[in-house]
Jmol script that loads the backbone (N, CA, C; Angstrom):
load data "model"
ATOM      1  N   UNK A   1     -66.355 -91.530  53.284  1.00  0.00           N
ATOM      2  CA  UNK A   1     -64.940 -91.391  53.048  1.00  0.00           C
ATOM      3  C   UNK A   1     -64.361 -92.772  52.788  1.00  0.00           C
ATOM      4  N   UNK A   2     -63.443 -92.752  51.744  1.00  0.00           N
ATOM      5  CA  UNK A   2     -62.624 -94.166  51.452  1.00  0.00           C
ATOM      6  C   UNK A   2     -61.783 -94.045  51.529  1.00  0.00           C
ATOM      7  N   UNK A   3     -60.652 -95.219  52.550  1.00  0.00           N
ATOM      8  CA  UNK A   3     -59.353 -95.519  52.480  1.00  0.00           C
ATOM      9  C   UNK A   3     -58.253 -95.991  51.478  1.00  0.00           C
ATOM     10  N   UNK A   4     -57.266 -95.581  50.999  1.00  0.00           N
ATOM     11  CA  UNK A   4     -56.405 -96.435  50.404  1.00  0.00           C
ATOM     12  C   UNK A   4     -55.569 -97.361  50.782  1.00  0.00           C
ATOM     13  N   UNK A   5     -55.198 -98.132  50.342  1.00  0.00           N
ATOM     14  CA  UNK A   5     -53.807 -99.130  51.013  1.00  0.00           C
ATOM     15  C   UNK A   5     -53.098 -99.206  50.277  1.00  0.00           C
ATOM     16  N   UNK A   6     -52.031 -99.203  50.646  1.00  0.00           N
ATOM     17  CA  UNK A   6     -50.698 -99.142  50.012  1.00  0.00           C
ATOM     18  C   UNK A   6     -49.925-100.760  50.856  1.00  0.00           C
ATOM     19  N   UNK A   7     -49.917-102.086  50.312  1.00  0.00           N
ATOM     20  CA  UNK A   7     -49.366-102.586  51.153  1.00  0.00           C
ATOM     21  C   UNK A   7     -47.495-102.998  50.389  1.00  0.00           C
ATOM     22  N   UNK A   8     -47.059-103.222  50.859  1.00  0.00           N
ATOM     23  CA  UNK A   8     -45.658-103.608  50.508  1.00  0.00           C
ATOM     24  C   UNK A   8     -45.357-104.981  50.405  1.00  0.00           C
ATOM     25  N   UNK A   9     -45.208-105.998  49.751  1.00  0.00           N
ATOM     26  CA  UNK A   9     -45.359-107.197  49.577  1.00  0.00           C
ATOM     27  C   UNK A   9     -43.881-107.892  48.887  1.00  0.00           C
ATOM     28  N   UNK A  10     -42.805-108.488  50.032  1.00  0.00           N
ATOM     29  CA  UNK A  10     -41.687-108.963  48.797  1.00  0.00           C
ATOM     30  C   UNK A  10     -41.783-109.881  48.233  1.00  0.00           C
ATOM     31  N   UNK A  11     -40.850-110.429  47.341  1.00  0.00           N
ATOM     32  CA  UNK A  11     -41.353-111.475  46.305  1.00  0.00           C
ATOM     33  C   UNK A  11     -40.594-112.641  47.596  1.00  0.00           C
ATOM     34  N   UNK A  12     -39.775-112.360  47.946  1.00  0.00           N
ATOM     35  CA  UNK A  12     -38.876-113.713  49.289  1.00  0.00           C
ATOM     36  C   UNK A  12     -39.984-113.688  49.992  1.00  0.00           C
ATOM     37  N   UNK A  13     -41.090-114.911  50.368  1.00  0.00           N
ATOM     38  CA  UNK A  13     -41.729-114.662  51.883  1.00  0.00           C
ATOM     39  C   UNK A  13     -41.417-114.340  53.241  1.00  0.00           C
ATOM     40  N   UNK A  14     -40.022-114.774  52.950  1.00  0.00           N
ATOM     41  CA  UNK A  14     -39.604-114.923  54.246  1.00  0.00           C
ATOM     42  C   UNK A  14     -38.839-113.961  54.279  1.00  0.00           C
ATOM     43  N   UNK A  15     -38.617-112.620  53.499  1.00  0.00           N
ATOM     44  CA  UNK A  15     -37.954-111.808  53.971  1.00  0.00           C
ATOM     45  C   UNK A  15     -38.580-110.368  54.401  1.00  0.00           C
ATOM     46  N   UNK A  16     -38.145-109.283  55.323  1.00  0.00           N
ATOM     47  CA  UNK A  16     -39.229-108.408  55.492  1.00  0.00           C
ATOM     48  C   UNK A  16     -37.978-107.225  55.948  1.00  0.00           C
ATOM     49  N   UNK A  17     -38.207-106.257  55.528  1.00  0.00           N
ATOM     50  CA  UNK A  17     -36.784-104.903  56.088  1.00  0.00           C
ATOM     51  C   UNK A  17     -37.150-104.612  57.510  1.00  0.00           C
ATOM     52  N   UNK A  18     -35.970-104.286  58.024  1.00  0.00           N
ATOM     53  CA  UNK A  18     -36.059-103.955  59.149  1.00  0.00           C
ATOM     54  C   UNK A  18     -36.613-102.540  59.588  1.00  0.00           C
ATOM     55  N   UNK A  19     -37.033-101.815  60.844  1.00  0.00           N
ATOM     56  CA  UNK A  19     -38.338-100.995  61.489  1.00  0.00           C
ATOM     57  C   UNK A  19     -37.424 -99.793  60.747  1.00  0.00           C
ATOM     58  N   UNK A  20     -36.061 -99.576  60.891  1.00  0.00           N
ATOM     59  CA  UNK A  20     -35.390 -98.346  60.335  1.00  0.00           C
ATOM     60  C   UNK A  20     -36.032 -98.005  58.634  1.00  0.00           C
ATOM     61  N   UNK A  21     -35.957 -99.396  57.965  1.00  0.00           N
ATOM     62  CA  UNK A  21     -35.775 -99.548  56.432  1.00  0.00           C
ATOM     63  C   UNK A  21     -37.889 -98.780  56.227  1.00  0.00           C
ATOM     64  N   UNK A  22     -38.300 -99.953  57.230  1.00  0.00           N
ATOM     65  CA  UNK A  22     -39.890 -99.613  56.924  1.00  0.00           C
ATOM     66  C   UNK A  22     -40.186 -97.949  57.043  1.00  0.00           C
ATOM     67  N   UNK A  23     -39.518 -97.264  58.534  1.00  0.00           N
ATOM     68  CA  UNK A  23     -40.044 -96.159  58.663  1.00  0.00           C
ATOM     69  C   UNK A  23     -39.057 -95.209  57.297  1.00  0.00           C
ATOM     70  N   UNK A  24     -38.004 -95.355  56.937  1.00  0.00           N
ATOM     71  CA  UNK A  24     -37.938 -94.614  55.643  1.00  0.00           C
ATOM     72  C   UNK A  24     -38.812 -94.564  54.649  1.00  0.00           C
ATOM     73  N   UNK A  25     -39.225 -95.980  54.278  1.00  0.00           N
ATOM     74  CA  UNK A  25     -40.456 -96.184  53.352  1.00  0.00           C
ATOM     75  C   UNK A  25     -41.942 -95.337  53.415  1.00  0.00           C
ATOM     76  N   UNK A  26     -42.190 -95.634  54.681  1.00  0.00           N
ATOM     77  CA  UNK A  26     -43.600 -94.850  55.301  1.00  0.00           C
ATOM     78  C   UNK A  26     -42.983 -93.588  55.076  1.00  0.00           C
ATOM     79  N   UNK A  27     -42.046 -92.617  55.552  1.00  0.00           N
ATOM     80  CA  UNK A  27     -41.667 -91.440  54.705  1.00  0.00           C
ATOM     81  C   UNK A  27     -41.827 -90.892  54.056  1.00  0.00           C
ATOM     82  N   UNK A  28     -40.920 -91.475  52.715  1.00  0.00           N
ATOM     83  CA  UNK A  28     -41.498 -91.334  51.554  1.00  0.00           C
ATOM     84  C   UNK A  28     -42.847 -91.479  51.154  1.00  0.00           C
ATOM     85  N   UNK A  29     -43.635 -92.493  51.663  1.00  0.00           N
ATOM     86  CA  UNK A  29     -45.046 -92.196  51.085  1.00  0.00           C
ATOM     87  C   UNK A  29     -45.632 -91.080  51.631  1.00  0.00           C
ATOM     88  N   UNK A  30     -45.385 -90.827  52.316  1.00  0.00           N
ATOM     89  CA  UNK A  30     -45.794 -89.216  53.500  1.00  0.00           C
ATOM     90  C   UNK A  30     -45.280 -88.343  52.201  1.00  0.00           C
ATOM     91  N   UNK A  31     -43.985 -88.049  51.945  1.00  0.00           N
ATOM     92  CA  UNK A  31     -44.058 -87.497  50.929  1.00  0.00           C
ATOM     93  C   UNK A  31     -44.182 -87.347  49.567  1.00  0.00           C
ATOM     94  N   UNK A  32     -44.862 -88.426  48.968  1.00  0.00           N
ATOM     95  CA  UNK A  32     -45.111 -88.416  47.659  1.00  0.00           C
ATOM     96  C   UNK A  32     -47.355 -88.474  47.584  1.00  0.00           C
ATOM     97  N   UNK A  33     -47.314 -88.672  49.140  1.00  0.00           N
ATOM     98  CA  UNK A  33     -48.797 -88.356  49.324  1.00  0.00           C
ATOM     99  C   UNK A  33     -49.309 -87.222  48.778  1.00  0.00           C
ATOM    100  N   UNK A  34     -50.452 -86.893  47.680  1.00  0.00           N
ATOM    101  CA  UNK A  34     -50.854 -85.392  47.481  1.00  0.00           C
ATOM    102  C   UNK A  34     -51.085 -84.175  48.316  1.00  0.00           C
ATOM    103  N   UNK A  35     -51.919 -85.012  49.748  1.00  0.00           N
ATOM    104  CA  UNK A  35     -52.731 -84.232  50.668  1.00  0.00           C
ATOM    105  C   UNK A  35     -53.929 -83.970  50.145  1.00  0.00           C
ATOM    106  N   UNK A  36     -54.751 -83.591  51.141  1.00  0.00           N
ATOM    107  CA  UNK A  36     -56.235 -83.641  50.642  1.00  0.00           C
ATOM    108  C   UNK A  36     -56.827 -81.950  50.857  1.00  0.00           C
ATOM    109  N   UNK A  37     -58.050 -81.785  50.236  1.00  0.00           N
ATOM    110  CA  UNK A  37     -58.519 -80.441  50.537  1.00  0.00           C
ATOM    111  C   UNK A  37     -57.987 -79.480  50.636  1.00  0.00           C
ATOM    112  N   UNK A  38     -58.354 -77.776  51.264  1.00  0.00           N
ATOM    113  CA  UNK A  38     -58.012 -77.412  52.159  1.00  0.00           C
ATOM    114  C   UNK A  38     -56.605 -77.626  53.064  1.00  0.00           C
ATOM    115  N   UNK A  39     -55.477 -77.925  52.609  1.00  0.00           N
ATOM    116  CA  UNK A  39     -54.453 -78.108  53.561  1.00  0.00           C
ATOM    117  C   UNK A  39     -54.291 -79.156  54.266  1.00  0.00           C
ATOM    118  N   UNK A  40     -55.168 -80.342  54.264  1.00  0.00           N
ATOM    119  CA  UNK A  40     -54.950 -81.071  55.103  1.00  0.00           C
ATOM    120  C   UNK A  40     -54.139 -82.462  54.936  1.00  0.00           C
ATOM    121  N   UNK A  41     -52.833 -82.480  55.485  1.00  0.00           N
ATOM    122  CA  UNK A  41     -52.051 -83.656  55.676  1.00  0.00           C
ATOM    123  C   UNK A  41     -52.699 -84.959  55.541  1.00  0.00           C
ATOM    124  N   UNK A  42     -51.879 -85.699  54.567  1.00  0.00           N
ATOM    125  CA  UNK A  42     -52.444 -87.156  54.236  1.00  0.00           C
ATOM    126  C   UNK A  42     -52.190 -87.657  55.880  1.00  0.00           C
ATOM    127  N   UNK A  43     -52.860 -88.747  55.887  1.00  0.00           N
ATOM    128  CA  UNK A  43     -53.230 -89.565  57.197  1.00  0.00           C
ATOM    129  C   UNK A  43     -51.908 -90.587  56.942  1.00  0.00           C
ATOM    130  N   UNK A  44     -50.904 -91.357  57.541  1.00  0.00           N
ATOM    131  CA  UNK A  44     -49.877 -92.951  56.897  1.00  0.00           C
ATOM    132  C   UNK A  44     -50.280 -93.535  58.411  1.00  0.00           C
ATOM    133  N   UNK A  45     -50.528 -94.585  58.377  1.00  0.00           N
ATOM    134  CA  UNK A  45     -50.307 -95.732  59.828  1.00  0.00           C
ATOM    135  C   UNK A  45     -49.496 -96.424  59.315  1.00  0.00           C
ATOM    136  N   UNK A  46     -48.457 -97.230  59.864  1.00  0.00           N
ATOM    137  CA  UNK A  46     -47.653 -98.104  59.569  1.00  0.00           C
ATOM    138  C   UNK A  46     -47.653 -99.188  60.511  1.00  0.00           C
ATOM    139  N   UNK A  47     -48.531-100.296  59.884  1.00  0.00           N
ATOM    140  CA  UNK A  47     -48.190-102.166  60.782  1.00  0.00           C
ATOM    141  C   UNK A  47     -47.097-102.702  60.619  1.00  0.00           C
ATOM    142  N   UNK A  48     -46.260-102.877  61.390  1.00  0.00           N
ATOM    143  CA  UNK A  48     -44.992-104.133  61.984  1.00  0.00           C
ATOM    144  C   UNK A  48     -45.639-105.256  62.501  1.00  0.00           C
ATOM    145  N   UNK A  49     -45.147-106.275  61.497  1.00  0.00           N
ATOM    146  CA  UNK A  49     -45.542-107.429  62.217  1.00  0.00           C
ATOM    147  C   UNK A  49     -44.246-108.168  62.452  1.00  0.00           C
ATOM    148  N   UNK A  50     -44.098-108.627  63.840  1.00  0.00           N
ATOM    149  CA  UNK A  50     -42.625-109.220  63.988  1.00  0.00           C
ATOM    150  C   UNK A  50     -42.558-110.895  63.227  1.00  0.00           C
ATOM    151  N   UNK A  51     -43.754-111.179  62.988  1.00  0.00           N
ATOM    152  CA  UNK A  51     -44.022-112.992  62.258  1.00  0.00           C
ATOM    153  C   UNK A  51     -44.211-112.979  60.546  1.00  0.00           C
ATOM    154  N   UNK A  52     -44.226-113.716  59.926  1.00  0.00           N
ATOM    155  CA  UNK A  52     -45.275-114.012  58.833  1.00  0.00           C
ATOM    156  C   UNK A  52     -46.352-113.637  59.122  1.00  0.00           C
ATOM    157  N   UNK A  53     -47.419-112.735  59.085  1.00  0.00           N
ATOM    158  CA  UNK A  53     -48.900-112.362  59.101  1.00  0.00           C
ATOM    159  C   UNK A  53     -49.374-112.539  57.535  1.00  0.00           C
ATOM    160  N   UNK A  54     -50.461-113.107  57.637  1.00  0.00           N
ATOM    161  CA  UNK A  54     -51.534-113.193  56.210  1.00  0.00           C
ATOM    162  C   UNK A  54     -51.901-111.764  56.266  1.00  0.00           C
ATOM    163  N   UNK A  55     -52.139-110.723  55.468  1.00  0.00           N
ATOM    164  CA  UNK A  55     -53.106-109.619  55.419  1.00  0.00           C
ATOM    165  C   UNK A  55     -53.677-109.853  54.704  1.00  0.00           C
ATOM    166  N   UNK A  56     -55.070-109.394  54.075  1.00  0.00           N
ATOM    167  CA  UNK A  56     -56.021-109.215  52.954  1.00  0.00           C
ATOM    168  C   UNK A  56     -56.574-107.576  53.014  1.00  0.00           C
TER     169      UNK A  56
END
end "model"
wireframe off; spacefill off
backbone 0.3
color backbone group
């Protein structure tokens, strides 16, 4: 099985929306997710990082 990522990246480094703004976002990807198989609900985790974090 393979994961996707969806990461969100602004062009300001230093700027990042707040947990209200993010969990609308994660939302919407919940709903614009296809779903998989059989009925089964796409998977979303959502990371908050309260700093600058590097991801890769």
């Amino acid at each position: 099985m393979s994961d996707d990522v969806l990461s969100v990246i602004p062009t300001d480094p230093q700027w990042q929306p707040d947990q209200a703004a993010a969990g609308r976002a994660a939302a919407l990807a919940a709903d614009l997710a296809p779903g998989l198989p059989d009925g089964v609900d796409v998977e979303i985790d959502v990371t908050w990082y309260d700093a600058l974090t590097p991801v890769d």
